[in-house]
DOZA-343761 format. One line per 3 residues: number of its first residue (from 1); their letters; for each residue x, y, z of N, C-alpha, C, CB. Coordinates in Angstrom, 2 decimals, decimal comma, always signed. Glycine has a CB too. Example, Ala and Ser with C-alpha at 12.3 -4.5 7.8 and 13.67 -1.06 7.14 Angstrom:
<ketis>
1 = AS = +13,19/-5,69/+7,80/+12,30/-4,50/+7,80/+13,20/-3,30/+7,80/+11,31/-4,47/+9,05 | +12,85/-2,25/+7,08/+13,67/-1,06/+7,14/+12,90/+0,03/+7,87/+14,08/-0,60/+5,72
</ketis>
This chain:
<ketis>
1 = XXX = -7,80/+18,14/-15,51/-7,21/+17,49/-14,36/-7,70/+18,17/-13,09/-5,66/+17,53/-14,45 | -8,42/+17,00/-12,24/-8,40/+17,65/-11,07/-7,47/+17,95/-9,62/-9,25/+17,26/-10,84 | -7,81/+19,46/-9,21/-6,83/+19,62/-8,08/-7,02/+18,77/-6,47/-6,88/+21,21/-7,84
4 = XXX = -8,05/+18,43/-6,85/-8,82/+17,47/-5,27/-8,11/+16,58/-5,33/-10,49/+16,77/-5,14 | -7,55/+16,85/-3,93/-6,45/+15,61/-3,20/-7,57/+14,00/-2,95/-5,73/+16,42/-1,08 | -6,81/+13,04/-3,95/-6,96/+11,83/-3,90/-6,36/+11,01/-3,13/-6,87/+11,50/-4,78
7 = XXX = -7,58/+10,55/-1,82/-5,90/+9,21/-0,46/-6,01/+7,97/-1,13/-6,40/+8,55/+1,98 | -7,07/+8,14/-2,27/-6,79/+6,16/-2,77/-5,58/+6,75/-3,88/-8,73/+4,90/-3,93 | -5,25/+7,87/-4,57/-4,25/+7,53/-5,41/-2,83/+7,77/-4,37/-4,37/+8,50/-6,88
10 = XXX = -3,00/+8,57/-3,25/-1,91/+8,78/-2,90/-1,36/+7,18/-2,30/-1,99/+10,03/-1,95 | -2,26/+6,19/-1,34/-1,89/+5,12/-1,00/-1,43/+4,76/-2,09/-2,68/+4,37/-0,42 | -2,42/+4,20/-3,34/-1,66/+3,53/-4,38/-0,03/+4,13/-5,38/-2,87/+3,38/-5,33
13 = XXX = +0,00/+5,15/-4,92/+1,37/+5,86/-5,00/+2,40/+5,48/-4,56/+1,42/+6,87/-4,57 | +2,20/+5,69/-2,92/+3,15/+4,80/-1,99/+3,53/+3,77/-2,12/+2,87/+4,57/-1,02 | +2,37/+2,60/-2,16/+2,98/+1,10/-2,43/+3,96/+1,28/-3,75/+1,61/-0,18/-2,79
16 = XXX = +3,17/+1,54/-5,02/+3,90/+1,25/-5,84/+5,48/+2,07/-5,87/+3,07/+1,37/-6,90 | +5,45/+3,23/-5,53/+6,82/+3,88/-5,23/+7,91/+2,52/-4,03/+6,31/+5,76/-4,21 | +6,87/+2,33/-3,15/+7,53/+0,92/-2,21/+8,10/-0,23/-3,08/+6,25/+0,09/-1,23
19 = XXX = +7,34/-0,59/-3,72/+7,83/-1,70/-5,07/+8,98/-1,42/-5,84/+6,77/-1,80/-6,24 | +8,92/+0,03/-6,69/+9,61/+0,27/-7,28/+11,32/+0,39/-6,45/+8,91/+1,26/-7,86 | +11,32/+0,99/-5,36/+12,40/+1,01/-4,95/+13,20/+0,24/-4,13/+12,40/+1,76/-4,65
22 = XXX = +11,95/-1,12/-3,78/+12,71/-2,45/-3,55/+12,65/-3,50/-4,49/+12,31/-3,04/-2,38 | +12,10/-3,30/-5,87/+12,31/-4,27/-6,68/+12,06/-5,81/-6,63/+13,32/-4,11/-6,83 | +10,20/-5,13/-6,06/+9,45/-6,11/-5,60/+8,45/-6,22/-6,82/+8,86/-5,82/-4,16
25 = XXX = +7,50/-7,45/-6,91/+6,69/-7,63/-8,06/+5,50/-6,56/-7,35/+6,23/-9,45/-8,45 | +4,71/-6,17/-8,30/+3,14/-5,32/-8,28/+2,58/-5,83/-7,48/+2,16/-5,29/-9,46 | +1,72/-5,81/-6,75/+0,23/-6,60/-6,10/-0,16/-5,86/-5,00/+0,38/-8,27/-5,51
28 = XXX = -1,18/-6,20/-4,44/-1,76/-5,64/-3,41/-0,91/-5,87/-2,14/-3,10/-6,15/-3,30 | -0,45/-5,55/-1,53/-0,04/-5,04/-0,14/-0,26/-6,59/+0,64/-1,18/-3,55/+0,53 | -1,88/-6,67/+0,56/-1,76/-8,05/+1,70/-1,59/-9,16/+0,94/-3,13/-8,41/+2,69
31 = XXX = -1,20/-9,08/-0,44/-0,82/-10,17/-1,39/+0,15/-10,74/-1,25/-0,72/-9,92/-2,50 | +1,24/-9,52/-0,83/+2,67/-9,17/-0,82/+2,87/-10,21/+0,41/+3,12/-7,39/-0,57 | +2,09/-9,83/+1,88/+2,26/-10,24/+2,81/+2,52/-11,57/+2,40/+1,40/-9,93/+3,63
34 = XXX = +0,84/-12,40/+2,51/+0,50/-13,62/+2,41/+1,15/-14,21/+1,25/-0,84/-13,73/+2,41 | +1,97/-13,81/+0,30/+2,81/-14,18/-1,19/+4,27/-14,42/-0,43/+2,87/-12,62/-2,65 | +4,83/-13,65/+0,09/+5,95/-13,42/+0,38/+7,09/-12,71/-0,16/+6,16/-14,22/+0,53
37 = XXX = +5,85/-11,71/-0,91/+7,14/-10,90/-1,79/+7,51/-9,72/-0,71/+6,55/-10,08/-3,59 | +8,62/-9,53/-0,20/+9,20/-8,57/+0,47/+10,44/-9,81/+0,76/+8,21/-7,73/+1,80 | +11,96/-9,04/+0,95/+13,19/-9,25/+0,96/+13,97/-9,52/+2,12/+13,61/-8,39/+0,43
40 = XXX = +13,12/-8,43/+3,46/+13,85/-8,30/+4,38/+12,70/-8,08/+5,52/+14,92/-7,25/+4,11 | +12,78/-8,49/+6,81/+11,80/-8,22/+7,92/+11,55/-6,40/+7,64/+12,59/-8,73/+9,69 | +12,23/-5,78/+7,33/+11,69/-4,33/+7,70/+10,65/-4,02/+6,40/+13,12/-3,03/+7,83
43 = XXX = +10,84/-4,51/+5,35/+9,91/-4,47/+4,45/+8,50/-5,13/+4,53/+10,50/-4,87/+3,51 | +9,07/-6,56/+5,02/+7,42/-7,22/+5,84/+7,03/-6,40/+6,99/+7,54/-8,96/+6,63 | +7,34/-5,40/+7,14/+7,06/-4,02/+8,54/+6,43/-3,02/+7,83/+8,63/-3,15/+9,39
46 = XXX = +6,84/-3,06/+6,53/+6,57/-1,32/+6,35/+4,78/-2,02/+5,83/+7,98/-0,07/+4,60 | +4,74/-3,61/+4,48/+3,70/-4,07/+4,05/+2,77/-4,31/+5,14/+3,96/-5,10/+3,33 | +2,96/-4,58/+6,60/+2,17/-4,85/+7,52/+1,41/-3,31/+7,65/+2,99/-5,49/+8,81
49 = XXX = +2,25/-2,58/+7,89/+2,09/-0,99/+8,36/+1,45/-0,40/+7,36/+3,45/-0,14/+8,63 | +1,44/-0,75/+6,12/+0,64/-0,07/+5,00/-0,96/-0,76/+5,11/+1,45/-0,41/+3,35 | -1,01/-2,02/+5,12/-2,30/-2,73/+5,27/-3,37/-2,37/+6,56/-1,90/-4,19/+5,38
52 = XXX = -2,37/-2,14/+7,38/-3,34/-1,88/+8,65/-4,02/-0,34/+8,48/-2,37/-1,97/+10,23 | -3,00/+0,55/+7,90/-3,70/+1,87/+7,07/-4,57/+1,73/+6,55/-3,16/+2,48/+6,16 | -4,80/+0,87/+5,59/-5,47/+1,01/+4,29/-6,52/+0,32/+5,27/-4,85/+0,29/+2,67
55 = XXX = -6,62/-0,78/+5,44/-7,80/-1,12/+6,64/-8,37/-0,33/+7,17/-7,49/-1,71/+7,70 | -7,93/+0,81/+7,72/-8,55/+1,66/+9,12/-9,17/+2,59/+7,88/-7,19/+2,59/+10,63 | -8,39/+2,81/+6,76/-9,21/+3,64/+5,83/-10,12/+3,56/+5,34/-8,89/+3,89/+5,08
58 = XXX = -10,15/+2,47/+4,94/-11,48/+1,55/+4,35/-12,71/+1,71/+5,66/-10,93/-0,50/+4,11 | -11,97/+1,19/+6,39/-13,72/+0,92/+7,88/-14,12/+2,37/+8,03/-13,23/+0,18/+10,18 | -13,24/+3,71/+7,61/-13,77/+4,75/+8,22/-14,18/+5,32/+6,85/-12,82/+5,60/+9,24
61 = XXX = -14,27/+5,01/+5,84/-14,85/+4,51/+4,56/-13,96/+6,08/+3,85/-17,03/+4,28/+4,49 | -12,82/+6,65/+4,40/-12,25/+7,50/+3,46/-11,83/+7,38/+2,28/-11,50/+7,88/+3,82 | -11,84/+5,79/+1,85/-11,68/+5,80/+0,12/-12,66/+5,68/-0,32/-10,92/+4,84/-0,63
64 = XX = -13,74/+5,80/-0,07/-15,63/+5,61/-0,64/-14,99/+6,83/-1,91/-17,59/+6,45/+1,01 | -15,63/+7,14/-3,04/-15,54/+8,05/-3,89/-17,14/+8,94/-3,33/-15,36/+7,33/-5,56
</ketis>
């Protein structure tokens, strides 16, 4: 097992910890959005707020392996 800090497992951590504790179905984040799985406006806040992360992560290519 390695000790090198992973940000694609830690994002994919988050969401799914996000899922799990609103007792939302699995999927990708902007799935969620455009699906409509989230319960309450602050949850369509936090899925907005996670996507625009993962976006800025991606363009600055910090999840490249």
């Amino acid at each position: 097992m390695s000790s090198k800090f992973d940000l694609m497992d830690t994002m994919t951590d988050a969401l799914n910890d996000f899922y799990n504790k609103n007792d939302l179905d699995h999927c990708c984040a902007l799935e969620s959005l455009m699906g409509g799985n989230y319960k309450t406006p602050e949850q369509r806040e936090w899925l907005e707020s996670f996507s625009e992360t993962w976006e800025k992560l991606q363009d600055a290519r910090w999840l490249d392996d």
